[in-house]
SEPA-546773 format. One record per residue (C-alpha): residue number from 0; x, y, z. Coordinates in nm, 3 decimals. Example, Ala and Ser with C-alpha at 12.3 -4.5 7.8 and 13.67 -1.06 7.14 Angstrom:
BEGIN
  vexmi       px       py       pz
      0    1.230   -0.450    0.780
      1    1.367   -0.106    0.714
END
This chain:
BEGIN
  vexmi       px       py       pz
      0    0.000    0.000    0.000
      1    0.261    0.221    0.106
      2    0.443    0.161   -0.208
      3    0.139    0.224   -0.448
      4    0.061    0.557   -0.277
      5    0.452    0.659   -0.371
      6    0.410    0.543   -0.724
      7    0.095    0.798   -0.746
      8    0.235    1.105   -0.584
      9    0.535    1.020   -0.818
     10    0.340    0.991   -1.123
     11    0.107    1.317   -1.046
     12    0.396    1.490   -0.959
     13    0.586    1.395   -1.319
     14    0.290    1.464   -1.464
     15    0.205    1.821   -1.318
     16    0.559    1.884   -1.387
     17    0.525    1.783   -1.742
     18    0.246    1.966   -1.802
     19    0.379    2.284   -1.638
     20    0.723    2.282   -1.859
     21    0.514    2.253   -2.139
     22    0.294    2.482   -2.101
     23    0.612    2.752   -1.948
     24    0.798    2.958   -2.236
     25    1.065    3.153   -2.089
     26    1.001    3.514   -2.223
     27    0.698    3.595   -2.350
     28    0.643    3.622   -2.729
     29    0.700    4.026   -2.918
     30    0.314    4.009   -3.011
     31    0.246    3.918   -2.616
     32    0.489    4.180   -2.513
     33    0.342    4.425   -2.775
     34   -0.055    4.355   -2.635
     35    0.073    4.392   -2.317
     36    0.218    4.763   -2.325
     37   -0.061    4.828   -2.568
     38   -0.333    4.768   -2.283
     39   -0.092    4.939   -2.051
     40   -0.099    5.269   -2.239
     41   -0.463    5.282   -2.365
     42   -0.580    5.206   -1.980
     43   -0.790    5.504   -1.880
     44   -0.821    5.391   -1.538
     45   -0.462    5.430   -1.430
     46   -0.259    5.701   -1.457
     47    0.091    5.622   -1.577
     48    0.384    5.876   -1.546
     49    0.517    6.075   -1.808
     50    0.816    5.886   -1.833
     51    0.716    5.518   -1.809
     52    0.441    5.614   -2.094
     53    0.710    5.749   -2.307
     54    0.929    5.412   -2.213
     55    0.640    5.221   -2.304
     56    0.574    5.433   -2.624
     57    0.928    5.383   -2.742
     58    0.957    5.006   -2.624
     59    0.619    4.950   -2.857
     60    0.777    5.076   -3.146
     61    1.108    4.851   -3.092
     62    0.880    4.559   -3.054
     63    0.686    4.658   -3.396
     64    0.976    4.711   -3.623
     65    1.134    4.383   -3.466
     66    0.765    4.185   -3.546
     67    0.794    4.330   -3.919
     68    1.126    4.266   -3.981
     69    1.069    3.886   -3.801
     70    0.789    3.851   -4.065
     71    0.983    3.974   -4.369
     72    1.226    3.761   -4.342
     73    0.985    3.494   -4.287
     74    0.857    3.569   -4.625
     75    1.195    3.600   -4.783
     76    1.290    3.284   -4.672
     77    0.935    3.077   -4.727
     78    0.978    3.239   -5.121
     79    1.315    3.058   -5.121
     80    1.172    2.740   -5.067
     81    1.291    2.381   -4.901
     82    1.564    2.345   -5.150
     83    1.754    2.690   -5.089
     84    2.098    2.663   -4.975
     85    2.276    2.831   -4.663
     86    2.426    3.102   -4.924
     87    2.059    3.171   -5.036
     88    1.944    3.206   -4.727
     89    2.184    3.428   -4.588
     90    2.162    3.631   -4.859
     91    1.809    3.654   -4.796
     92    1.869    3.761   -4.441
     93    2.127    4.047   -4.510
     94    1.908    4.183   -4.758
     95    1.633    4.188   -4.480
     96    1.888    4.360   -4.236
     97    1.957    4.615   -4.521
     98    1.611    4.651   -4.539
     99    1.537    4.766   -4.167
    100    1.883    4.918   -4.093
    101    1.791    5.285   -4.153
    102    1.494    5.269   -3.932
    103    1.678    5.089   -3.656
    104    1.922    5.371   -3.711
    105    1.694    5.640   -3.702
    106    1.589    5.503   -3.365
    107    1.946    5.467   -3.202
    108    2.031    5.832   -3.305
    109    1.680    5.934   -3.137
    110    1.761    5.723   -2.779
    111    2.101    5.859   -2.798
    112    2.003    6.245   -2.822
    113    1.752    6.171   -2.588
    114    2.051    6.050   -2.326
    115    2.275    6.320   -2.382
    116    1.955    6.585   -2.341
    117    1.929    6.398   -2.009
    118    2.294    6.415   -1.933
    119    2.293    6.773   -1.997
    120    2.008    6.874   -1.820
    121    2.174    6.679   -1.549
    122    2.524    6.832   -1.565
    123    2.320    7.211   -1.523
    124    2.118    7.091   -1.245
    125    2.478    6.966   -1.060
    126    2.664    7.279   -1.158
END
């Protein structure tokens, strides 16, 4: 008896365990991420600070350029077909990173004014 009640906790434990793992995916997908920060910023019952909306604002974007240029080269590669080789393929992708590099670009050069703004507001404030 003792033995078939350690055989069931085992197996409902596996089991649970199994089920969990499968149902467990580490980080959430862009498109989850993406609904997420969408609800976040069109919620009308809380009232988010200035500067977590305009986080959230900016991370939405990232997430939407990196969901197009997922499904671009998606496309590129599906119009390759089974039978393309490595070469092919890469090709395909570094045409898709040519694609997207000015915008990811664009949006580097924005952050990076928007840290040195911050940096020299900060440096007055100091001085």
């Amino acid at each position: 008896m003792k033995k078939l009640i350690t055989l069931l906790l085992t197996v409902t434990v596996f089991a649970s365990l199994a089920n969990a793992a499968s149902t467990f995916r580490g980080k959430r997908g862009l498109d989850k991420q993406l609904e997420r920060i969408e609800a976040a910023l069109n919620d009308t019952e809380r009232e988010i600070p200035e500067q977590r909306r305009a986080y959230l604002e900016r991370r939405a974007e990232v997430l939407e350029l990196q969901l197009q240029v997922r499904q671009s080269l998606k496309t590129a590669i599906e119009e390759l077909g089974e039978d393309a080789t490595k070469d092919q393929i890469h090709a395909a992708r570094q045409a898709v990173r040519e694609e997207y590099k000015e915008q990811f670009e664009a949006m580097k050069a924005e952050r990076r004014a928007e840290r040195e703004a911050r940096r020299a507001a900060r440096d007055t404030v100091e001085s």
